[in-house]
C-alpha positions in Angstrom: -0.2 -1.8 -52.5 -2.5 -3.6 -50.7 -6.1 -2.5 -49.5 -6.0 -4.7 -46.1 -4.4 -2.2 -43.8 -1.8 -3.8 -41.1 -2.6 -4.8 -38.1 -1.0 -3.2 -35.1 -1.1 -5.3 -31.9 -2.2 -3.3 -28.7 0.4 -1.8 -26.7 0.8 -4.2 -23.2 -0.3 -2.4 -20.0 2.7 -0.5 -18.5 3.1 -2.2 -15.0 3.7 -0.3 -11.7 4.7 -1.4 -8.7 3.3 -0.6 -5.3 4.2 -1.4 -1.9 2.0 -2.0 0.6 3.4 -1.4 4.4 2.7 -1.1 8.0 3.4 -2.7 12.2 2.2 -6.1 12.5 -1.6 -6.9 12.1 -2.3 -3.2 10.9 -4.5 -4.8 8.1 -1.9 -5.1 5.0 -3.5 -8.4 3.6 -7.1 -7.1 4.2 -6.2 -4.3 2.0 -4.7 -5.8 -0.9 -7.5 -8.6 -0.8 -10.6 -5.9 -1.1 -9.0 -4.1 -4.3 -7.0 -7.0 -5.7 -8.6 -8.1 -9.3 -7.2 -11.4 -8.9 -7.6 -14.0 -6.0 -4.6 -12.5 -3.5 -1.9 -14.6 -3.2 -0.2 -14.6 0.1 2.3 -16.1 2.7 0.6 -16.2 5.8 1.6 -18.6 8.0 0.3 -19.9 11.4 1.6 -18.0 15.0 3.1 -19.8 16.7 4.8 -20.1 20.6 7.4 -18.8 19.1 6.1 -15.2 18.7 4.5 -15.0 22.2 5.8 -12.1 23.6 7.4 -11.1 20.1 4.2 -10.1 18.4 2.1 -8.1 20.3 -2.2 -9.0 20.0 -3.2 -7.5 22.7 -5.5 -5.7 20.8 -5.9 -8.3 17.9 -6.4 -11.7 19.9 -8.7 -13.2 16.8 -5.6 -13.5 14.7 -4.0 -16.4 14.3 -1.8 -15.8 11.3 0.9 -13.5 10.1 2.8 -12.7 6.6 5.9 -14.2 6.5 7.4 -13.2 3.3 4.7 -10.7 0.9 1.3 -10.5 -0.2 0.5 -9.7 -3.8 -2.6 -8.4 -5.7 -3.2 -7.2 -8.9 -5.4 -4.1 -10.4 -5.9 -2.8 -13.7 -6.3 1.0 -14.0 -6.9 1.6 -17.7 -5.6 0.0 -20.8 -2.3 1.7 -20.2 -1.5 0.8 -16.6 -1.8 -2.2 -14.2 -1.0 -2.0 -10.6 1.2 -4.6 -9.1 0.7 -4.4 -4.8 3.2 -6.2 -2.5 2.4 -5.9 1.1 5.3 -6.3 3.6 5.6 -8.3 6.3 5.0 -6.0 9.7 7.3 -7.5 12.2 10.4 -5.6 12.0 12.7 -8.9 11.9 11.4 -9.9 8.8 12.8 -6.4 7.2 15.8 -8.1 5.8 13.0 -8.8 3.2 12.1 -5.2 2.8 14.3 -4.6 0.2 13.6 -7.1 -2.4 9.7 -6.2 -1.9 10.7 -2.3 -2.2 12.8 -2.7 -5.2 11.4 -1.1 -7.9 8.4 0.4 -6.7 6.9 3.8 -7.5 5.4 4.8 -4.2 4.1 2.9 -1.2 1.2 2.9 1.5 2.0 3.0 5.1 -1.0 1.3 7.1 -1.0 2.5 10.4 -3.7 1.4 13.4 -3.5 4.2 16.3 -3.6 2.0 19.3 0.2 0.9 18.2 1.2 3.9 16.2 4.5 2.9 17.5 4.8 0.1 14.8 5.0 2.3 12.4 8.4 4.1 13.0 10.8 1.8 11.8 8.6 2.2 8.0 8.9 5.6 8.1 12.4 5.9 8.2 13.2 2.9 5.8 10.8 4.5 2.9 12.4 8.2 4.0 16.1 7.3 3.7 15.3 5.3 0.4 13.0 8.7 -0.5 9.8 7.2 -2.3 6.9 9.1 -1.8 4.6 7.5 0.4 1.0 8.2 1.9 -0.8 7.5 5.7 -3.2 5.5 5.5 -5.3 5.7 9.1 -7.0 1.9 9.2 -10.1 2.4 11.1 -10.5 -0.3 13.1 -13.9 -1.0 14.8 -13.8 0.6 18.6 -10.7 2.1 18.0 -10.0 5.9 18.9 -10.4 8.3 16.5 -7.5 10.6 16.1 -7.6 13.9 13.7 -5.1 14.2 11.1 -2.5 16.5 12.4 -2.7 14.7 15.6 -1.6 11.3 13.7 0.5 13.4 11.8 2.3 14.7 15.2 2.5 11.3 16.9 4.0 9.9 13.9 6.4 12.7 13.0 6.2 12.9 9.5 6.2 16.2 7.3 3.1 18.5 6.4 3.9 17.7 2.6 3.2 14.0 4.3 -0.3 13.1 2.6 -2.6 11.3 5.6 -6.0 9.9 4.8 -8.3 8.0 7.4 -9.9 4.6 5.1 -11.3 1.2 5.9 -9.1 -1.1 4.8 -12.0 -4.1 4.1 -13.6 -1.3 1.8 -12.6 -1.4 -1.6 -14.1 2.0 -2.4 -11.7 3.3 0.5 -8.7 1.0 -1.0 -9.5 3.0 -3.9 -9.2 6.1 -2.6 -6.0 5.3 -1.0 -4.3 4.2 -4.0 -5.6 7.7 -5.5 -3.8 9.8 -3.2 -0.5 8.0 -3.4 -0.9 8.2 -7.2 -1.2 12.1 -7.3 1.6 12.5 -4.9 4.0 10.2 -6.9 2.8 12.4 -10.4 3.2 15.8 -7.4 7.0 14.5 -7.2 7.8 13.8 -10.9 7.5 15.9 -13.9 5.4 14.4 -16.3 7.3 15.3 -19.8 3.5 14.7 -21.3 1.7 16.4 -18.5 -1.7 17.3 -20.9 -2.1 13.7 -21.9 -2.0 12.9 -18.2 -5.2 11.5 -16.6 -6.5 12.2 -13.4 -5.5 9.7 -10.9 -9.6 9.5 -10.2 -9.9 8.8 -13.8 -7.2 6.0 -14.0 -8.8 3.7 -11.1 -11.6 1.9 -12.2 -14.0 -0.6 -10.9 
């Protein structure tokens, strides 16, 4: 028998899947791009004549572009997990795409920005009916009124086992913190069959 002993290649990363969602403009690409390990690659395409009176900027009138298909960034947690995140497009006639970006994911992120809370409705009940766990994420937009949490939680209608955090979506320590809370909900929701060789969700996100 030989002395050498084998060698055993590394196991690969297990990928998950994570969608990132929200009304038009609420700051989906900004998100992904400030925690993304990787250069983002997205689908944005110019606004056009076409959505005047469609897409509502009334209180974003410095943007000129909007995602027309997904955004995608990439972050690795430990040596055992990688984070795959597709942002949504926000307009609601684009959520004939919904389903393809869904498929598959663990859990998901609903961006919301107060002044058009009402954006937001038409996400909650597609993630409820397919029932993945999903957290509130409260952008907080420069000049923007701040709202406490059961008041969003109110406006919005959702449950009080509904997880709503307030975070700066440009902020990649608030990204992180984000991701944190939707990762202990989603391991909240599914028994673990190795629960004492699970990590803290704190512990998983590095960087």
């Amino acid at each position: 028998m030989s002395g050498h002993s084998e060698h055993v290649p590394a196991a690969c990363p297990l990928p998950v899947k994570i969608v990132v969602s929200g009304g038009f403009g609420v700051g989906k690409t900004t998100l992904i791009g400030a925690i993304s390990e990787i250069e983002p690659l997205t689908t944005e395409a110019a606004m056009t004549e076409v959505s005047v009176g469609v897409d509502d900027t009334a209180v974003l009138p410095d943007k000129s572009t909007t995602t027309v298909a997904f955004d995608f960034g990439r972050i690795t947690l430990d040596r055992s997990y990688v984070l795959y995140l597709f942002g949504t497009p926000g307009q609601e006639r684009f959520s004939f795409l919904w389903d393809d970006v869904s498929d598959g994911a663990l859990g998901a992120i609903l961006l919301v920005d107060t002044r058009r809370i009402e954006d937001c409705y038409p996400v909650i009940d597609y993630f409820e009916d397919r029932g993945m766990p999903f957290v509130v994420a409260v952008n907080t937009f420069d000049g923007a009124e701040r709202f406490e949490t059961e008041e969003v939680r109110e406006a919005l209608g959702v449950s009080a086992n509904t997880t709503i955090v307030h975070c700066d979506a440009r902020k990649r320590a608030s990204v992180k913190g984000v991701l944190v809370e939707l990762i202990e909900n989603v391991l909240l929701q599914h028994d673990s069959r190795h629960s004492s060789d699970t990590m803290a969700p704190e512990q998983l996100i590095t960087g």
